[in-house]
matplotlib code that plots the C-alpha trace (Angstrom):
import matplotlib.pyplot as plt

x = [4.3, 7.2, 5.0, 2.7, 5.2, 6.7, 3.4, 2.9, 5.7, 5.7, 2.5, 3.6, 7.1, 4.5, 1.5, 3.2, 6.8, 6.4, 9.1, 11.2, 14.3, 13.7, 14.1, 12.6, 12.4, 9.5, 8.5, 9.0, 5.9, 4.4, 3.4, 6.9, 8.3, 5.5, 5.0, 1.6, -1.3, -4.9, -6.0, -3.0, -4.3, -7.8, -5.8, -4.0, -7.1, -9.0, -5.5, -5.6, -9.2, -8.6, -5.5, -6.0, -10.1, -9.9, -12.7, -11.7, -13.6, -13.7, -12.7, -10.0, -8.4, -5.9, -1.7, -1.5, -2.7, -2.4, 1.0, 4.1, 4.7, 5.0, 1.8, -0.1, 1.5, 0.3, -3.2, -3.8, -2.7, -4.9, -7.6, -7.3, -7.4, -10.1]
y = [6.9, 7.6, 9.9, 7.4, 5.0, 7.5, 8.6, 4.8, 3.9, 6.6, 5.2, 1.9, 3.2, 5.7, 3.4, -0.3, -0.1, 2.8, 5.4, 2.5, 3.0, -0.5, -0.5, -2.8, -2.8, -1.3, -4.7, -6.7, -8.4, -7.0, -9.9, -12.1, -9.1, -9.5, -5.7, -6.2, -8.3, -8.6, -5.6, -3.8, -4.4, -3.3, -0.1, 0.3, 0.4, 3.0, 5.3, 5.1, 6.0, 8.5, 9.7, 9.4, 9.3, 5.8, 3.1, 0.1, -3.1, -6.1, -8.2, -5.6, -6.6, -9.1, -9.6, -8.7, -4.4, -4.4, -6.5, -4.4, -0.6, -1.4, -3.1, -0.2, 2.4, 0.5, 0.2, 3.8, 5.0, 2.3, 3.4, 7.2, 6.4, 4.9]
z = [-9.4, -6.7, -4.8, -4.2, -3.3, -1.5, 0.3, 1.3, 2.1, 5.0, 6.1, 6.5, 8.5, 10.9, 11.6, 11.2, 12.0, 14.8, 12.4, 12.6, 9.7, 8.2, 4.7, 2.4, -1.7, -4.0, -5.2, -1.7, -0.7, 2.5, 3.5, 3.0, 5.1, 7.8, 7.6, 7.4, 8.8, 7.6, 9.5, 8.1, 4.9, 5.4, 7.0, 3.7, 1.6, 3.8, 3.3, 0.2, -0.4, 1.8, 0.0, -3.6, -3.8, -5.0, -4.2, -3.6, -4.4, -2.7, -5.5, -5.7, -2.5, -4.0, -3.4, -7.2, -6.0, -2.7, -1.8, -2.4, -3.1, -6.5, -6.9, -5.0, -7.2, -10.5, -8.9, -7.4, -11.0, -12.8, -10.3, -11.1, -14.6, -15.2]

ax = plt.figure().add_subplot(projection="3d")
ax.plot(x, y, z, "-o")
ax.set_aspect("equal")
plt.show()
C-alpha cells in the first residue's frame, strides 16, 4: 500500500505541482488542497491504469477512490484483488 502511495504521490509532485516540495497528508483531500482539477483527475485514472493494469469504471470515479492517497491506495488494491 505505501508503494502505491508512494508511486502517486510522485505523480502528483511531477505532473501537478511542477517537483514542487509541497507536502500534504495521505488522507488529505486533493481537492480541499486544490492539487487537482477535473482534468487532473481524469489524468490520475489513466496513471493508474497505466501503472497498476487496473480499469477504471465510470461509476468508479467517485471522491470515496479517487480523492486522497489513501483512498487511491485502498482502491488500486481492491481493484487488483478482485
Amino acid at each position: 500500500m505505501q508503494a502505491i502511495k508512494t508511486s502517486v504521490r510522485q505523480y502528483i509532485q511531477d505532473n501537478f505541482l511542477m517537483g514542487s516540495a509541497e507536502t500534504y497528508a495521505d488522507d488529505a483531500s486533493f481537492m480541499d488542497a486544490q492539487l487537482l482539477d477535473s482534468t487532473g483527475f481524469l489524468e490520475l485514472v489513466h496513471f493508474l491504469e497505466d501503472s497498476y493494469g487496473i480499469k477504471v469504471e465510470d461509476e468508479e470515479m467517485m471522491p470515496e477512490n479517487l480523492d486522497s492517497l489513501d483512498a487511491v491506495a485502498r482502491f488500486v488494491m481492491r481493484k487488483q484483488a478482485a
